[in-house]
OpenMM code with the backbone's topology and positions (N, CA, C; nanometers):
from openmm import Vec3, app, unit

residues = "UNK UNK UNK UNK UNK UNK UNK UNK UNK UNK UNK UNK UNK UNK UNK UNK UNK UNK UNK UNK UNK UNK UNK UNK UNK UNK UNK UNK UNK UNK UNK UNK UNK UNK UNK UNK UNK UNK UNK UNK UNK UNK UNK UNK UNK UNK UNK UNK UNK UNK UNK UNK UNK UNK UNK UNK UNK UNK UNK UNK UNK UNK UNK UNK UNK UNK UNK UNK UNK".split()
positions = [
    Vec3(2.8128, 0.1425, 2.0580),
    Vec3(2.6808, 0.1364, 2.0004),
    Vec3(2.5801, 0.1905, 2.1022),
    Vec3(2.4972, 0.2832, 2.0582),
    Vec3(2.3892, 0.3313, 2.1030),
    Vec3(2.2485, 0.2204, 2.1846),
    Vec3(2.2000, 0.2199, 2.2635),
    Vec3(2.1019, 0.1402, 2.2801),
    Vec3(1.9741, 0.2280, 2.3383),
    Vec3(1.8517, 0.2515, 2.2793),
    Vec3(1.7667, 0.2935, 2.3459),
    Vec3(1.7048, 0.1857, 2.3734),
    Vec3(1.5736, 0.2111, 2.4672),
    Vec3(1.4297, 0.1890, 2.5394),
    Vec3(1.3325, 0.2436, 2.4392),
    Vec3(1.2482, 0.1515, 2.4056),
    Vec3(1.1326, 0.1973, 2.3647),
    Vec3(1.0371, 0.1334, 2.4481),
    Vec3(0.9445, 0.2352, 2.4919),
    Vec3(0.7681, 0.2155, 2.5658),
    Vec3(0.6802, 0.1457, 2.5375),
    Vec3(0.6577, 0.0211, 2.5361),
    Vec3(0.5642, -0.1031, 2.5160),
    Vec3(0.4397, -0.0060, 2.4669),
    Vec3(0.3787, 0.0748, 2.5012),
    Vec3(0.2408, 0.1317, 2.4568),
    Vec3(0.3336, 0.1958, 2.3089),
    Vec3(0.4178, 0.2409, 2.2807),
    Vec3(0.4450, 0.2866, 2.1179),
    Vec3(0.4672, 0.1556, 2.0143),
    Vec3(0.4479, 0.0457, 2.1054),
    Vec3(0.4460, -0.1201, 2.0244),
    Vec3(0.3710, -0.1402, 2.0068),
    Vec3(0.2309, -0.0813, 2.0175),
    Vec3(0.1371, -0.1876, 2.0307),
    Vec3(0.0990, -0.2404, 1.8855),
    Vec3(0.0440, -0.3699, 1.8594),
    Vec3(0.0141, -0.4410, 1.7502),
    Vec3(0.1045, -0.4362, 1.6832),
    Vec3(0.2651, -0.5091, 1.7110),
    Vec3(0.3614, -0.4615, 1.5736),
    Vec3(0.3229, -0.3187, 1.4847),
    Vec3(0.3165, -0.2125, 1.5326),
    Vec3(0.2690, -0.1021, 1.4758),
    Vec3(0.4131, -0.0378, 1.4655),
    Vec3(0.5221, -0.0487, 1.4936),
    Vec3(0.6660, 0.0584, 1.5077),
    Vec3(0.7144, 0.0028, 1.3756),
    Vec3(0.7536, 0.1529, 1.3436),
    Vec3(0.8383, 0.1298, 1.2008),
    Vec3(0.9844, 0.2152, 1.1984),
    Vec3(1.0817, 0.1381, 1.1792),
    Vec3(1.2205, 0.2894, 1.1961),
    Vec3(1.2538, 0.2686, 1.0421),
    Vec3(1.2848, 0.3771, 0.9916),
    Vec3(1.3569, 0.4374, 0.9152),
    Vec3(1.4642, 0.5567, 0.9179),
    Vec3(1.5461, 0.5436, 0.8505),
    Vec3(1.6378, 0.6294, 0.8149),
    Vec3(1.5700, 0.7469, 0.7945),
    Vec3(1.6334, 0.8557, 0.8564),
    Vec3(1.5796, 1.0016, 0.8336),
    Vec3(1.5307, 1.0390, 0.7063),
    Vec3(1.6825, 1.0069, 0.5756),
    Vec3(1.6540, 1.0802, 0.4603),
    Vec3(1.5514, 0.9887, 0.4245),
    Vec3(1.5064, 0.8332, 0.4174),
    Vec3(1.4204, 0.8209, 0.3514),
    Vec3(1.2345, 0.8030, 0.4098),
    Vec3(1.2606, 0.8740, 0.5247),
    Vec3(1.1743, 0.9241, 0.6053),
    Vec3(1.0791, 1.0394, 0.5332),
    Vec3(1.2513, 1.1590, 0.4708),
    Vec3(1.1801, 1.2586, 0.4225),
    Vec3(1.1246, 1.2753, 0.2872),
    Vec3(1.2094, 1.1637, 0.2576),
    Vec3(1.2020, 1.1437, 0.1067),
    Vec3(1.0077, 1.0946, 0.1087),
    Vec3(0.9578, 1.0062, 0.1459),
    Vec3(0.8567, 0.9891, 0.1673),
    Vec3(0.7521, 1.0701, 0.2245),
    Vec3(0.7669, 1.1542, 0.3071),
    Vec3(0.6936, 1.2829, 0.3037),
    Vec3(0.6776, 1.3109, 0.1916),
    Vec3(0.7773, 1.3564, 0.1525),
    Vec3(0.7994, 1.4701, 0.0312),
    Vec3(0.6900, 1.3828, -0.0641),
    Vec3(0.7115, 1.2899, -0.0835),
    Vec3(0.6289, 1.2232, -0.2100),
    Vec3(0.5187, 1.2113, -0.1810),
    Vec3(0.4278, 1.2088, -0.0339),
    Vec3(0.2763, 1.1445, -0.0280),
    Vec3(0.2508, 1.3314, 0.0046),
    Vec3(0.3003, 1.4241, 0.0553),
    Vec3(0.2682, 1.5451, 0.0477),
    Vec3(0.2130, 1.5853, -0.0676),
    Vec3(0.3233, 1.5776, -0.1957),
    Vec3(0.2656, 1.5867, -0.3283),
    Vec3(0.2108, 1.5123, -0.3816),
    Vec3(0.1540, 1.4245, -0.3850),
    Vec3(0.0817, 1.3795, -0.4089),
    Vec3(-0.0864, 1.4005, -0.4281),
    Vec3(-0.1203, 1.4005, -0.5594),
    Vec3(-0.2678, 1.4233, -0.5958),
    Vec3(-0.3688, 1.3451, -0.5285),
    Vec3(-0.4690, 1.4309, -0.4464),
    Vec3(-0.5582, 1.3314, -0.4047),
    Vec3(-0.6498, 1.2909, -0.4991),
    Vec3(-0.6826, 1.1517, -0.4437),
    Vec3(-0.7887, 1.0732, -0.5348),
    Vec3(-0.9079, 1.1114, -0.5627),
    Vec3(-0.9650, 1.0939, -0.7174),
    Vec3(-1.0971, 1.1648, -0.6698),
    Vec3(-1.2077, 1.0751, -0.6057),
    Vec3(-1.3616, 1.0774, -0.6229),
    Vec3(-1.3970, 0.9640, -0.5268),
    Vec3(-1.4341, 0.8823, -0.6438),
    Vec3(-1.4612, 0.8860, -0.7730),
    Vec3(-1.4668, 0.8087, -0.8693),
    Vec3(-1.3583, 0.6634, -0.8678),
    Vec3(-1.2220, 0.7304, -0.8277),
    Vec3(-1.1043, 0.6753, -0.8748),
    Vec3(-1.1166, 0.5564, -0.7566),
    Vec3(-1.1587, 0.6159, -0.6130),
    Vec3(-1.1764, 0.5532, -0.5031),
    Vec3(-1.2635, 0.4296, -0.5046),
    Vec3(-1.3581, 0.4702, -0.5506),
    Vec3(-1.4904, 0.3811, -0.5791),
    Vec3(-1.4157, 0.2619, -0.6726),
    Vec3(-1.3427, 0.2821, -0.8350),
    Vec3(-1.3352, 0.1911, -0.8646),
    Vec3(-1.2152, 0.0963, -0.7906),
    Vec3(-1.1201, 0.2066, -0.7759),
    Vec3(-1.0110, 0.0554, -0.6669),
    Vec3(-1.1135, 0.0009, -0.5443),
    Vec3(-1.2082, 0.0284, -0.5149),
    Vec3(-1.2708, -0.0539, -0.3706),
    Vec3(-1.3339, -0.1588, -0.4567),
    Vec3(-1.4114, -0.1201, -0.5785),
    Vec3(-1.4585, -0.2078, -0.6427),
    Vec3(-1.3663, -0.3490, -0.7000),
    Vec3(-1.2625, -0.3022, -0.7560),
    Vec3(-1.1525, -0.4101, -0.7965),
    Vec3(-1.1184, -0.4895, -0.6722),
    Vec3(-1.0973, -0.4271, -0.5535),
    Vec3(-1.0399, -0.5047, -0.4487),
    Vec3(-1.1711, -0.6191, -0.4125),
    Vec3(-1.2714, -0.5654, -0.4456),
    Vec3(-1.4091, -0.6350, -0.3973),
    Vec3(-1.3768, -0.7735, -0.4789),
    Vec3(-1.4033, -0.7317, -0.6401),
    Vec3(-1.3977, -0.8258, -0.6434),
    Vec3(-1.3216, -0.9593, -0.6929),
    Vec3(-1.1565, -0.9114, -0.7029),
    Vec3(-1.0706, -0.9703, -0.6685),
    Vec3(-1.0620, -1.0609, -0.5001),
    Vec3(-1.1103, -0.9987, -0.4259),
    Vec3(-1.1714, -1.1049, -0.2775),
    Vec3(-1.2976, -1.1862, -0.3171),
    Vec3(-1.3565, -1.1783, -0.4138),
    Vec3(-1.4735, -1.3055, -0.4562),
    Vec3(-1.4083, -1.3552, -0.5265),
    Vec3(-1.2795, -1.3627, -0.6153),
    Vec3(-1.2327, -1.4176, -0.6944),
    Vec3(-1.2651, -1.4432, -0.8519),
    Vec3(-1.3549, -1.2687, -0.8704),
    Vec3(-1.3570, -1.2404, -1.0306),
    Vec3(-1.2588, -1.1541, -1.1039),
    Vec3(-1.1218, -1.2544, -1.1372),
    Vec3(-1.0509, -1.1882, -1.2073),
    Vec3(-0.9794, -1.3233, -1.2552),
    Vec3(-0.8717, -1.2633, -1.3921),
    Vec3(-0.8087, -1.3419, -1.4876),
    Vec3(-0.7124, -1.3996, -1.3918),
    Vec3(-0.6127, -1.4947, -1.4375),
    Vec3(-0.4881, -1.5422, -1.4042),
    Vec3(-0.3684, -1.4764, -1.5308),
    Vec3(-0.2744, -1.4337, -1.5083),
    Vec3(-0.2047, -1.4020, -1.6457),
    Vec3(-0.2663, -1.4546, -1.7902),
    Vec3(-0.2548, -1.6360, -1.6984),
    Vec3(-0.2257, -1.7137, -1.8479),
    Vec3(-0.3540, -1.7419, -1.9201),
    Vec3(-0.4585, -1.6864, -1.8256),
    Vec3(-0.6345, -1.6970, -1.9252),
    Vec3(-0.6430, -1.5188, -1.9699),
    Vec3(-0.5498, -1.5033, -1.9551),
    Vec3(-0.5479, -1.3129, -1.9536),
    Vec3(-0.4787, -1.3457, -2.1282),
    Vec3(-0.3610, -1.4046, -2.1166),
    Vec3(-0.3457, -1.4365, -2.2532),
    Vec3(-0.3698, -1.5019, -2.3168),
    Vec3(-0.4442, -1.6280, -2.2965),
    Vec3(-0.5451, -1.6701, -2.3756),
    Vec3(-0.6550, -1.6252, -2.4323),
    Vec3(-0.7055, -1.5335, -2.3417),
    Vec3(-0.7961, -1.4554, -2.4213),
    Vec3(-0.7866, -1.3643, -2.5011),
    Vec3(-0.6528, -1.2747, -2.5025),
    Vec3(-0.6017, -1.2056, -2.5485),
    Vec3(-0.5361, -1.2744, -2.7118),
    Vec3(-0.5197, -1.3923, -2.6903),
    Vec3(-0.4803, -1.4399, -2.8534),
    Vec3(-0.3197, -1.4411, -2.8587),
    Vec3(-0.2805, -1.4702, -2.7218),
    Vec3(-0.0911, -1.4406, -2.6944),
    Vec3(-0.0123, -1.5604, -2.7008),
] * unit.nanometer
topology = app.Topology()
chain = topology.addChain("A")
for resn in residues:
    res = topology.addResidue(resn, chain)
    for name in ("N", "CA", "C"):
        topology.addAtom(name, app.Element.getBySymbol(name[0]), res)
C-alpha cells in the first residue's frame, strides 16, 4: 500500500477533498456544461434561502393541508 504526506497548509479548515479520478472528471464535465444562472434565477434562490432562515415556509404536512391532500 501506497502512503503519501500531505502539507498541513493544503488542510487548512477541513478544506481537502479526494476523489477518484473518473468521478473527478465526470464532475467537471457536468459543472463545465452547465448553464449559467441568470441573475433573476439568482436573486430568487437568495431570496428562498432568506427566507427559509426566518422560517417562512410550509412543513410538508401544512403544504398538504392546504393543498386539500
Amino acid at each position: 500500500m501506497a502512503t503519501i504526506t500531505i502539507p498541513k497548509k493544503l488542510i487548512k479548515d477541513d478544506d481537502l477533498i479526494i476523489l477518484p479520478r473518473k468521478e473527478y472528471e465526470q464532475l467537471f464535465r457536468f459543472w463545465a456544461n452547465a448553464e449559467s444562472v441568470s441573475q433573476r434565477t439568482k436573486k430568487s434562490i437568495e431570496k428562498g434561502f432568506k427566507e427559509i432562515t426566518e422560517g417562512n415556509f410550509l412543513t410538508s404536512n401544512q403544504l398538504k393541508d392546504a393543498l386539500g391532500l
